[in-house]
C-alpha positions in Angstrom: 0.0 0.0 0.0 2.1 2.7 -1.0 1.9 6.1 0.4 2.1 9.1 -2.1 1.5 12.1 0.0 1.2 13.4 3.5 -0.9 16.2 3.8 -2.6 18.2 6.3 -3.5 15.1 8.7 -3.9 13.6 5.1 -2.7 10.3 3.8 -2.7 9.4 0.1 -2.2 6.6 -0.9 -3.0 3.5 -3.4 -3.2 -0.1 -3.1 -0.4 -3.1 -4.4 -2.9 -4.4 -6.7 -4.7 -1.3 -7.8 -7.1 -1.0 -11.3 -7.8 1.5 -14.2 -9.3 4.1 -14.1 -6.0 5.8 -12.2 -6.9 7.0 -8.8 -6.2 7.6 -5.3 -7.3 6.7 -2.3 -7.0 9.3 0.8 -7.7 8.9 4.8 -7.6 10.6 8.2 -8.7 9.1 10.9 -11.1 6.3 10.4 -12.7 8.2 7.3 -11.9 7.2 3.6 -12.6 8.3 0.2 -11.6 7.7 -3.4 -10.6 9.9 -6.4 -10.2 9.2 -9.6 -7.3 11.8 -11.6 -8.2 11.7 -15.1 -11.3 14.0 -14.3 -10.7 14.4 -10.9 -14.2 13.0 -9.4 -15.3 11.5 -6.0 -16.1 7.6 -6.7 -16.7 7.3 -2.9 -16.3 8.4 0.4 -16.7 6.9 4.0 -17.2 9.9 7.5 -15.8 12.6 5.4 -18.1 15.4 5.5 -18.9 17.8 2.3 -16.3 20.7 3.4 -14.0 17.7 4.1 -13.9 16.5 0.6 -14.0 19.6 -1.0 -10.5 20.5 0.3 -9.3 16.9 -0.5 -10.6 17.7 -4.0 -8.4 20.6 -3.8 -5.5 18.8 -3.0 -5.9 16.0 -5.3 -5.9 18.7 -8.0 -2.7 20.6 -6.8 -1.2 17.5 -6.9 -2.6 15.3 -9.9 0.3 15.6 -11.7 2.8 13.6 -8.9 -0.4 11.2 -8.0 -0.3 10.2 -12.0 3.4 10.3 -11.9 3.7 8.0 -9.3 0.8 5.2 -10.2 2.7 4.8 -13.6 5.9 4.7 -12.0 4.5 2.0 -9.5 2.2 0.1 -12.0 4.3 0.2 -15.7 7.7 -1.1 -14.1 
């Protein structure tokens, strides 16, 4: 499971045996919530509240570009 990002209590992260479409998973605390980065989009989310996951949206956009970098690192090697 490894972790992209640590961010503002944040943890970014994506699993060993991940799937298309590319996206990322985030948590704090006991809550969870997906993303995927080719349109950046909530798939789902578990105790985050709306103002919650609109700054994790924010985040995921600011930094799309290192999430995509490192899932094609991770999964084309």
């Amino acid at each position: 499971m490894p972790t992209i990002l640590r961010l503002n209590g944040f943890r970014f992260f994506f699993y060993s045996n991940e799937h298309l479409p590319i996206h990322i998973h985030v948590e704090k605390e006991n809550k969870t919530a997906k993303f995927t980065l080719e349109e950046i989009e909530l798939v789902k989310s578990r105790g985050f509240n709306a103002s919650e996951l609109k700054k994790i949206r924010k985040l995921v956009s600011e930094n799309v570009d290192l999430f995509k970098n490192k899932w094609n690192e991770y999964f084309n090697n």
